[in-house]
Every structure is written in structure tokens, then in C-alpha cells.
BARO-769379 format. One record per residue (C-alpha): x, y, z. Coordinates in steps of 0.25 Angstrom, whole numbers, m for minus. Example, Ala and Ser with C-alpha at 12.3 -4.5 7.8 and 13.67 -1.06 7.14 Angstrom:
2
<node><X>49</X><Y>m18</Y><Z>31</Z></node>
<node><X>55</X><Y>m4</Y><Z>29</Z></node>
END
This chain:
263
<node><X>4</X><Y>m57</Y><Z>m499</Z></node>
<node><X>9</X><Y>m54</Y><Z>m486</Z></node>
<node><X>20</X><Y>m42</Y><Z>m490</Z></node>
<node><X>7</X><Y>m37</Y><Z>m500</Z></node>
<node><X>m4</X><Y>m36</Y><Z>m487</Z></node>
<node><X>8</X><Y>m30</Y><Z>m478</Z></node>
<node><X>11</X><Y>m19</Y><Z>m488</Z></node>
<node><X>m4</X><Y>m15</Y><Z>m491</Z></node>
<node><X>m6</X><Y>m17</Y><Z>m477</Z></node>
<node><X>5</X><Y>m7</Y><Z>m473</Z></node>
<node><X>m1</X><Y>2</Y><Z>m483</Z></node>
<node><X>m13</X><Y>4</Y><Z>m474</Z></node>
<node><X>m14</X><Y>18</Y><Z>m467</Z></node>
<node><X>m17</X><Y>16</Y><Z>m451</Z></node>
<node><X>m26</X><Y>27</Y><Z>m449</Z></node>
<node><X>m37</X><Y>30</Y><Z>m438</Z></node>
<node><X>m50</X><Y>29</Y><Z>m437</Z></node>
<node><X>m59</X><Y>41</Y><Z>m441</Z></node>
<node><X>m65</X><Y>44</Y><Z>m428</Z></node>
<node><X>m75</X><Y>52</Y><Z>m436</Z></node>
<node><X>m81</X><Y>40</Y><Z>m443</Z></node>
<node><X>m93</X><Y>34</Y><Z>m436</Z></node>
<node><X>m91</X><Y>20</Y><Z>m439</Z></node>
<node><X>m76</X><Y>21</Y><Z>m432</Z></node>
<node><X>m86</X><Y>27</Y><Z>m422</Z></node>
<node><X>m96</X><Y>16</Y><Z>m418</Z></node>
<node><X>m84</X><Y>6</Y><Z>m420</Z></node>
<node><X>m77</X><Y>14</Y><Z>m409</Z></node>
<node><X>m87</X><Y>12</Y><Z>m401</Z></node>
<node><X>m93</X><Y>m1</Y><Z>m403</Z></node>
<node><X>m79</X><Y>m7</Y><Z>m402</Z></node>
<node><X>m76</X><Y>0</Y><Z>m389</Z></node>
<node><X>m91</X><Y>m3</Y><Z>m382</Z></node>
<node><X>m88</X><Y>m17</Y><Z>m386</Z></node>
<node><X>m75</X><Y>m17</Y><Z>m378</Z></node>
<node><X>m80</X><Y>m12</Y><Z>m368</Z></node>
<node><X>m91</X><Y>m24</Y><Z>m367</Z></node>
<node><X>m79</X><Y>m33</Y><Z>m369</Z></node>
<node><X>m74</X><Y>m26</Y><Z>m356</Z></node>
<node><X>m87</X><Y>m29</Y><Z>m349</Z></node>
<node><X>m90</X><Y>m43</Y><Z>m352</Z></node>
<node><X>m75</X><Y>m44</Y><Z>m347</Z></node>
<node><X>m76</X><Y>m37</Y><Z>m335</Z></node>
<node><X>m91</X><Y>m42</Y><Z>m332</Z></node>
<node><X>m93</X><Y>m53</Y><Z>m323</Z></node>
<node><X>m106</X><Y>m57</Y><Z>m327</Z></node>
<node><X>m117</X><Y>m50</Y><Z>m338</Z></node>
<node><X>m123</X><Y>m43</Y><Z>m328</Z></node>
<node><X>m112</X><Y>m35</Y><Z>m327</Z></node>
<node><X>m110</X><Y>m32</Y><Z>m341</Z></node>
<node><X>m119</X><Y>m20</Y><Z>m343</Z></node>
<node><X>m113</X><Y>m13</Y><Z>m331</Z></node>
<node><X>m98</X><Y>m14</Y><Z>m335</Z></node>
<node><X>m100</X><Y>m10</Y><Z>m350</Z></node>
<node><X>m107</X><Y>3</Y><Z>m342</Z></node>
<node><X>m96</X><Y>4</Y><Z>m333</Z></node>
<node><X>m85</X><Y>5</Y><Z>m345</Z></node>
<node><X>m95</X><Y>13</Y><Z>m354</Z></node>
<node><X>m96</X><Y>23</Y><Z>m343</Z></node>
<node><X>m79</X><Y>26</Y><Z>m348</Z></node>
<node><X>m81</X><Y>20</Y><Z>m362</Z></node>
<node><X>m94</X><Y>29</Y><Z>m367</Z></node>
<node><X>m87</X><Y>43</Y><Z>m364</Z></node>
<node><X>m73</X><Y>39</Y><Z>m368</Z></node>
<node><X>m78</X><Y>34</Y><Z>m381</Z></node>
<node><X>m87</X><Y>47</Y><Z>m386</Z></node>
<node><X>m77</X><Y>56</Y><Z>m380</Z></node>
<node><X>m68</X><Y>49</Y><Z>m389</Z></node>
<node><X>m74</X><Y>47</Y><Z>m402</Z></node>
<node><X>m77</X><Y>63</Y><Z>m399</Z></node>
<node><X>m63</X><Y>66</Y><Z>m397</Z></node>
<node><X>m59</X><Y>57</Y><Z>m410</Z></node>
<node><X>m67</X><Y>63</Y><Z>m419</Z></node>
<node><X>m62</X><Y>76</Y><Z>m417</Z></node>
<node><X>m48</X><Y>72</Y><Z>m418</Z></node>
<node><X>m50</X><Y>64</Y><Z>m430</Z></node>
<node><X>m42</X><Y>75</Y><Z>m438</Z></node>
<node><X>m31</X><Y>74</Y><Z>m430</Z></node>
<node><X>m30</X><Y>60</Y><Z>m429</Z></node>
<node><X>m32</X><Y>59</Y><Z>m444</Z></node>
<node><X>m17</X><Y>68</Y><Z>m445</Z></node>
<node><X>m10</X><Y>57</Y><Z>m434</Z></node>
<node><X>m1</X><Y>45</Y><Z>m437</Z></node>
<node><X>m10</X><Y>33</Y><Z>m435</Z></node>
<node><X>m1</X><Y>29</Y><Z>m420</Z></node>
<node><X>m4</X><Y>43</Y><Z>m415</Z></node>
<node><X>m17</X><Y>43</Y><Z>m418</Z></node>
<node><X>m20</X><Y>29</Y><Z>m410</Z></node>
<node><X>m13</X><Y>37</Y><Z>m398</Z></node>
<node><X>m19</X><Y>48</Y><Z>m399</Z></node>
<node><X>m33</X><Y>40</Y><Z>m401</Z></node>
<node><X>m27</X><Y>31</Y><Z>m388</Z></node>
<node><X>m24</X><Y>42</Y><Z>m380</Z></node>
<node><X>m38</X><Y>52</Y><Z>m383</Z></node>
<node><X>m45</X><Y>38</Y><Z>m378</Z></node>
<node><X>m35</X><Y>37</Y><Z>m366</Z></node>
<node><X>m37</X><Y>52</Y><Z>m360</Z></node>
<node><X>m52</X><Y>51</Y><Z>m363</Z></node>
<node><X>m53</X><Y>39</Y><Z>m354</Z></node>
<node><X>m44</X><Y>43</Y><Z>m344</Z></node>
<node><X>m53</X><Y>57</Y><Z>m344</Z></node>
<node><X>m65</X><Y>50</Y><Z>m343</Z></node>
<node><X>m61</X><Y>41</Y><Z>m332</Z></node>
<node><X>m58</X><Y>53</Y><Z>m321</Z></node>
<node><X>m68</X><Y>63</Y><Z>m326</Z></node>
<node><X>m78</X><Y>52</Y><Z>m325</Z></node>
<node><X>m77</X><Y>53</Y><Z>m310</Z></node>
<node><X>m82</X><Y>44</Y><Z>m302</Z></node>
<node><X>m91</X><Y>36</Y><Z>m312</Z></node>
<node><X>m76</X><Y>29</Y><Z>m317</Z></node>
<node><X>m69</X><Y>30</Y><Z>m304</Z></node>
<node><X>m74</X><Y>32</Y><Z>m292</Z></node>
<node><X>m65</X><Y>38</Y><Z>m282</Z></node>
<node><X>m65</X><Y>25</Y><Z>m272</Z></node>
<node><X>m60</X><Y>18</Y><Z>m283</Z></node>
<node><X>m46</X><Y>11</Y><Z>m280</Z></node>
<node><X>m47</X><Y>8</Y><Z>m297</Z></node>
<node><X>m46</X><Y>21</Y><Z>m302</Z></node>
<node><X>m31</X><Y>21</Y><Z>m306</Z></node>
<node><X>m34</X><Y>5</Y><Z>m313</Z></node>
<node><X>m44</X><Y>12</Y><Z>m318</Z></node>
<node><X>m39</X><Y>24</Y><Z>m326</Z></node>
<node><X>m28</X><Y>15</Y><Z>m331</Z></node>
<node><X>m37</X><Y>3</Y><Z>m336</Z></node>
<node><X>m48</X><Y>14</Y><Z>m343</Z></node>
<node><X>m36</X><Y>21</Y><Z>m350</Z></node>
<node><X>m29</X><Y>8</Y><Z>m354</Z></node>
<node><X>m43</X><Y>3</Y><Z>m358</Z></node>
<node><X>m46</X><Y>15</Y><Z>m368</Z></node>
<node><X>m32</X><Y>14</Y><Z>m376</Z></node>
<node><X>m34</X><Y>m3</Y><Z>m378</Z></node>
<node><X>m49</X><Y>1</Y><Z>m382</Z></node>
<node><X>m45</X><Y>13</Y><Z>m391</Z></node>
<node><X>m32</X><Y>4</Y><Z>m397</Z></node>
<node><X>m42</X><Y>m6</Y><Z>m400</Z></node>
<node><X>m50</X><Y>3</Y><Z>m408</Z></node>
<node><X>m39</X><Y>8</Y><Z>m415</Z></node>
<node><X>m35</X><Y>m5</Y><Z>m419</Z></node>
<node><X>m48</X><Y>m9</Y><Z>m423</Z></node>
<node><X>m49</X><Y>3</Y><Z>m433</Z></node>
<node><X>m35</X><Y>0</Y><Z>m437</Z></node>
<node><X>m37</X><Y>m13</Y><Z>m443</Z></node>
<node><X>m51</X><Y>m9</Y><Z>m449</Z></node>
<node><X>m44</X><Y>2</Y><Z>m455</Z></node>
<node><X>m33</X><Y>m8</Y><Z>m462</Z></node>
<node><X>m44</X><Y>m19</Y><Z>m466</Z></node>
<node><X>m52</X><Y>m10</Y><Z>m472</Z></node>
<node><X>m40</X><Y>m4</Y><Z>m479</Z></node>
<node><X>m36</X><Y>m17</Y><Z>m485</Z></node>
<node><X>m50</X><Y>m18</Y><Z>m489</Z></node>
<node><X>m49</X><Y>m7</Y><Z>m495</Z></node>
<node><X>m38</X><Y>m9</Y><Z>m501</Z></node>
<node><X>m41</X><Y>m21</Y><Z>m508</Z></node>
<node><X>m55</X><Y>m16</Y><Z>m512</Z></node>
<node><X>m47</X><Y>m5</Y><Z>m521</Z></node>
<node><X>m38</X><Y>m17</Y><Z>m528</Z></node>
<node><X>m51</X><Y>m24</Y><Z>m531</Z></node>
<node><X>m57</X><Y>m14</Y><Z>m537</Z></node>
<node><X>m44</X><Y>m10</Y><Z>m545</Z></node>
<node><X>m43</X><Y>m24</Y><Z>m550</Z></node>
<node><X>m57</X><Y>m23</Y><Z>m553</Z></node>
<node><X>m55</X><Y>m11</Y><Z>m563</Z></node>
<node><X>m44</X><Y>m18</Y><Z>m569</Z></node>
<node><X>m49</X><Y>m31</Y><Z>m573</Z></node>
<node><X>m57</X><Y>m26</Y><Z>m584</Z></node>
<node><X>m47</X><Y>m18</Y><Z>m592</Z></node>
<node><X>m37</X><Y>m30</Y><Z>m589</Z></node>
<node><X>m46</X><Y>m41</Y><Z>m593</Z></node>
<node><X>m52</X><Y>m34</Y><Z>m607</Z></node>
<node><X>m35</X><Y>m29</Y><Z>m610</Z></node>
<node><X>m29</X><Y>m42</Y><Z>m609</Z></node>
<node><X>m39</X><Y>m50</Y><Z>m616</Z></node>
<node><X>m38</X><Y>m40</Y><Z>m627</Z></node>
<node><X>m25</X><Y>m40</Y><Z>m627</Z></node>
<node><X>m24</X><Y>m55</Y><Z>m630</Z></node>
<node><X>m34</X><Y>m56</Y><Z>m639</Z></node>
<node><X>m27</X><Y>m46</Y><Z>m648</Z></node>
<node><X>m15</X><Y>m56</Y><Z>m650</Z></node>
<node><X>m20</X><Y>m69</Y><Z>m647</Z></node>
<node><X>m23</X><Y>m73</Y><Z>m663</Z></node>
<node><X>m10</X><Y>m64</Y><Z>m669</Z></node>
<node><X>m1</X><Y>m71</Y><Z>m658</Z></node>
<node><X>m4</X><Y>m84</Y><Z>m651</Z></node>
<node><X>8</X><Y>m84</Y><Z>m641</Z></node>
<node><X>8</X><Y>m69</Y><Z>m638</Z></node>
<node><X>m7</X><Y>m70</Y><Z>m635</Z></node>
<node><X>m3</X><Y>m82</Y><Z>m626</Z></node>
<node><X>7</X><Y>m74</Y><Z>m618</Z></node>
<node><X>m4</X><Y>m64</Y><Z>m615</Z></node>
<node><X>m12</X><Y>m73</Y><Z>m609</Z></node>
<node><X>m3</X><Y>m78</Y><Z>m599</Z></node>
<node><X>0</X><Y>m63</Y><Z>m596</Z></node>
<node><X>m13</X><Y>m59</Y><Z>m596</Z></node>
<node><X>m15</X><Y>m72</Y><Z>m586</Z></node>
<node><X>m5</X><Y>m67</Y><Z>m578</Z></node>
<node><X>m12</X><Y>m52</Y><Z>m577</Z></node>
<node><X>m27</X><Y>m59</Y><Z>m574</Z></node>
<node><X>m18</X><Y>m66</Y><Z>m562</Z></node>
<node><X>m15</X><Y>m54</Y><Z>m556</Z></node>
<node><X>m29</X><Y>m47</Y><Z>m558</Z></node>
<node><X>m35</X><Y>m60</Y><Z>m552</Z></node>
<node><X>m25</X><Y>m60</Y><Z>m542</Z></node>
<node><X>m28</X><Y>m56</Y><Z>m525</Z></node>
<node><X>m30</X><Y>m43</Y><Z>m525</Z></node>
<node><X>m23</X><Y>m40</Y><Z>m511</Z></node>
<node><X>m11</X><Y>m46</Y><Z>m517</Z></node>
<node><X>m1</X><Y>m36</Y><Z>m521</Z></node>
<node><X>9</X><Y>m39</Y><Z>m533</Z></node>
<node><X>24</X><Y>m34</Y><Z>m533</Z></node>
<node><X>25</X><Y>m22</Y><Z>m545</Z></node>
<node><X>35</X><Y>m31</Y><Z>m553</Z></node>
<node><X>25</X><Y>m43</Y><Z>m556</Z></node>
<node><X>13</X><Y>m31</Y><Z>m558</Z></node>
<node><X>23</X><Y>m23</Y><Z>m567</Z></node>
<node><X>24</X><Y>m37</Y><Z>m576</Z></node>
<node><X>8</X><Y>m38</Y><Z>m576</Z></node>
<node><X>8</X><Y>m25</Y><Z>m582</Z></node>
<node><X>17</X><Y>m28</Y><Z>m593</Z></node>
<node><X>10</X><Y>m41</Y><Z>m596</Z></node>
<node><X>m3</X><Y>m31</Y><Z>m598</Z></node>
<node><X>6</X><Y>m23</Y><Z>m606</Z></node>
<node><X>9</X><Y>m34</Y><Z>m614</Z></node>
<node><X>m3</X><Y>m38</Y><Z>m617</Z></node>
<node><X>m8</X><Y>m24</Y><Z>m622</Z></node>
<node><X>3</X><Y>m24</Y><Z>m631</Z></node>
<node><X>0</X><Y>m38</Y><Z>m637</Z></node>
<node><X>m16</X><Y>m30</Y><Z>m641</Z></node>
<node><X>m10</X><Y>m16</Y><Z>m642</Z></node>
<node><X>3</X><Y>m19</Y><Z>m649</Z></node>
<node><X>14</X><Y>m7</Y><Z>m653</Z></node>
<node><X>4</X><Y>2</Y><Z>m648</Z></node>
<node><X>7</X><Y>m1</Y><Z>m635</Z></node>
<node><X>20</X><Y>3</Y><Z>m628</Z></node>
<node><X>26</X><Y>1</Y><Z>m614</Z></node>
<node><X>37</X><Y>8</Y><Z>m608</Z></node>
<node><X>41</X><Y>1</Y><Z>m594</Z></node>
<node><X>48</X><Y>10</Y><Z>m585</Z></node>
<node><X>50</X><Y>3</Y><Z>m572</Z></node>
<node><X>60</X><Y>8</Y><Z>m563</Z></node>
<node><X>64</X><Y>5</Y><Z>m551</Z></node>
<node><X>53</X><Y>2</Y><Z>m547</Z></node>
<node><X>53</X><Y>m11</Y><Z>m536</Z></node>
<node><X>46</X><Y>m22</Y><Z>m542</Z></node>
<node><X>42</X><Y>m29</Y><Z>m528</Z></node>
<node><X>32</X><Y>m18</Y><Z>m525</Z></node>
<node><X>19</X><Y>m24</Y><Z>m521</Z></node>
<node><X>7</X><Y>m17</Y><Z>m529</Z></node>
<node><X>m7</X><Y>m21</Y><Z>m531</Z></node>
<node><X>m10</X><Y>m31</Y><Z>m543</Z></node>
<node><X>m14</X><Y>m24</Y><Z>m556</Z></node>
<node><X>m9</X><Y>m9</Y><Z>m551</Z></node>
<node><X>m5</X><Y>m5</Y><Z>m564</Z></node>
<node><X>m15</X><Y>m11</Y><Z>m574</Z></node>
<node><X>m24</X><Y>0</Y><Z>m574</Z></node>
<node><X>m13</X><Y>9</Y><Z>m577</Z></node>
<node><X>m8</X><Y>0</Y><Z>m588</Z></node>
<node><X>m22</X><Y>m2</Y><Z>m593</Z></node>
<node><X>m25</X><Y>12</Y><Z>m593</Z></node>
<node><X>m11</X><Y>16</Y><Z>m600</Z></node>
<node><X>m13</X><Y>5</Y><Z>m612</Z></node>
<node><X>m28</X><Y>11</Y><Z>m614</Z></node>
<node><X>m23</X><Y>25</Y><Z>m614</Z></node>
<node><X>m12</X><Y>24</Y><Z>m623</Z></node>
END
């Protein structure tokens, strides 16, 4: 289960938020006013001082941020075209310059000139817009592989789904062609036709090595030629092809299913 969650999870593309969307919008800016209130209550002293802080830092934090969103949505096309790394130092270093420009054009209203603090300053404000942009990244970042999963497995559900009716009609039928000529064959069908229910019953966030979903699908076979007889022929070609391969359960059910319907 493990070695099965790694490999999907390694098949997840890391990609950047679309700065164009207006939900990555309001996240953006939700999550940054809430650090900055974080900030406050930590800074404060008492509630008194709470409304006055959260001024002071969105005096920086409200130009920074539309210049930014700004800026982000018409880069987007460029972003779209980078490896994800570049893109979250391109994204870190856009929020760095922007704060750092803000900070000295802002004049006196972020630091005044009698201010022994500037330098402390300029260094804390520019450290302080990477940790909160890295943050924000990391938040899309993990949104973007859980609901990818999700997303994922959604698609195996409703693939199962479509396959559970065909499966269940064929197999029955198939059994039920033989269980009066032939006892003992009919019997052997139902234990592979039990074995086939397993695995369409099965987790499906598991994934099954190809050898054991290439034996299921000769079991079905085998049962469509118990009902279909010499009208029905198989020719196995399987070459090197490794049989430890993990797949999702029933891959090639619909494709047997389909063939056998066809002709």
C-alpha cells in the first residue's frame, strides 16, 4: 500500500497556482491578513494595542500585496512555461524587490530618518515577505496534491462503476450457461468469478501488480468461453512485459469486455 501511494503520489505534477483565479485570489489574501494578525497578537502588549499594530503592518502589507497580485496575474503566461523551483524563486524574489521598493519609496511613513532601526528593518521586512510568500506556496502546493488524489480516485470510482454492470450480467451468464451440462466446470467458475468480485470489491486506492490483473483477466476469459464456447478465441501475446508493474484494479476489463462483445 505504501510503494502503491508513493508511486501515484510521485505522479502528481507540482505546478503553480493560477494567479488569475479568484479563489487563489481571496486565499492569498485571507491567509496573508491572518498572518499578519498572528503578528500583531504577538507583538501586542495588551488589546489595546492590537488595532494599531495590524495598521502599522498593513500600511507595508496592503500595497505589497495588490502590487503583487497585479504583477502575478500579468506574468502568469510565463510562469505557466517555468519549472515549478524557478517559478517559486521567481514568485519569492517578485515579493522580495516589491517589498524592499515599497520600504524606501514609502519615505518617511516606514522609516523615518532618526531611526537607528532602518537597516534591522529592511532586512526583517525582506525576510518576512519570502517566509510569508513560501507559506503561501506551500499552501497551494499541498492543496494542489490533495485534491489531485481526490481527483484521482474520483476517476477510479467512477470507472469501477461503469464496470460493475457489464461484469456482473457476464459472469452470471456465463455460469449459468454451464451449470446444468457441467457440475464441476460451473463450480471452477464460481470460485474464479469469486476471485474477480474480490477485486472489483476491493480498495480502490489500491493498486495491483499487472501479473495478478493479467490472471483475472484470463479468469473472465475463461469464463466467456465456458458460455461462448469455440466461438471464442484468445491469443495471449505477453512479452516482455514486467509483471510487477502496479496498475489500477480492473484496467483492462473494459477492454476485455468490449473485445468479447465486438467479436
Amino acid at each position: 500500500m505504501n510503494e502503491a501511494s508513493s508511486i501515484k503520489q510521485n505522479t502528481l505534477s507540482d505546478a503553480l497556482p493560477n494567479f488569475r483565479n479568484l479563489g487563489v485570489t481571496l486565499r492569498i489574501l485571507l491567509i496573508s491578513n491572518g498572518l499578519a494578525l498572528l503578528q500583531a497578537l504577538l507583538q501586542a502588549n495588551r488589546w489595546a494595542e492590537v488595532p494599531q499594530i495590524m495598521m502599522q503592518i498593513a500600511s507595508l502589507l496592503t500595497p505589497i500585496l495588490l502590487s503583487a497580485l497585479l504583477l502575478l496575474w500579468a506574468a502568469q503566461p510565463w510562469l505557466d512555461r517555468l519549472v515549478y523551483w524557478r517559478g517559486v524563486l521567481a514568485v519569492n524574489a517578485l515579493a522580495m524587490v516589491l517589498t524592499l521598493s515599497i520600504y524606501y519609496f514609502g519615505g518617511e511613513l516606514y522609516h523615518p530618518r532618526a531611526s537607528d532601526g532602518a537597516y534591522f528593518d529592511t532586512v526583517r521586512y525582506a525576510l518576512l515577505s519570502v517566509l510569508v510568500c513560501s507559506i503561501l506556496l506551500m499552501y497551494f502546493r499541498l492543496r494542489s496534491r490533495v485534491l489531485s488524489r481526490a481527483l484521482e480516485d474520483a476517476r477510479l470510482q467512477v470507472l469501477r462503476a461503469r464496470i460493475r454492470p457489464h461484469f456482473l450480467f457476464n459472469t452470471i451468464n456465463a455460469v449459468l450457461g454451464i451449470v446444468r451440462a457441467n457440475p464441476k466446470q460451473a463450480e471452477t467458475a464460481l470460485e474464479d468469478m469469486a476471485d474477480l468480485f474480490r477485486m472489483a470489491m476491493s480498495d480502490a486506492q489500491d493498486l495491483v501488480p499487472l501479473r495478478q490483473e493479467i490472471e483475472l483477466s484470463k479468469q473472465y476469459i475463461a469464463l466467456e468461453q465456458l458460455r461462448m464456447g469455440e466461438r471464442l478465441r484468445v491469443d495471449w501475446r505477453i512479452q516482455d512485459v514486467p509483471g510487477d508493474v502496479l496498475i489500477p484494479p480492473l484496467l483492462l476489463q473494459p477492454l476485455l469486455e468490449n473485445a468479447v462483445y465486438h467479436g
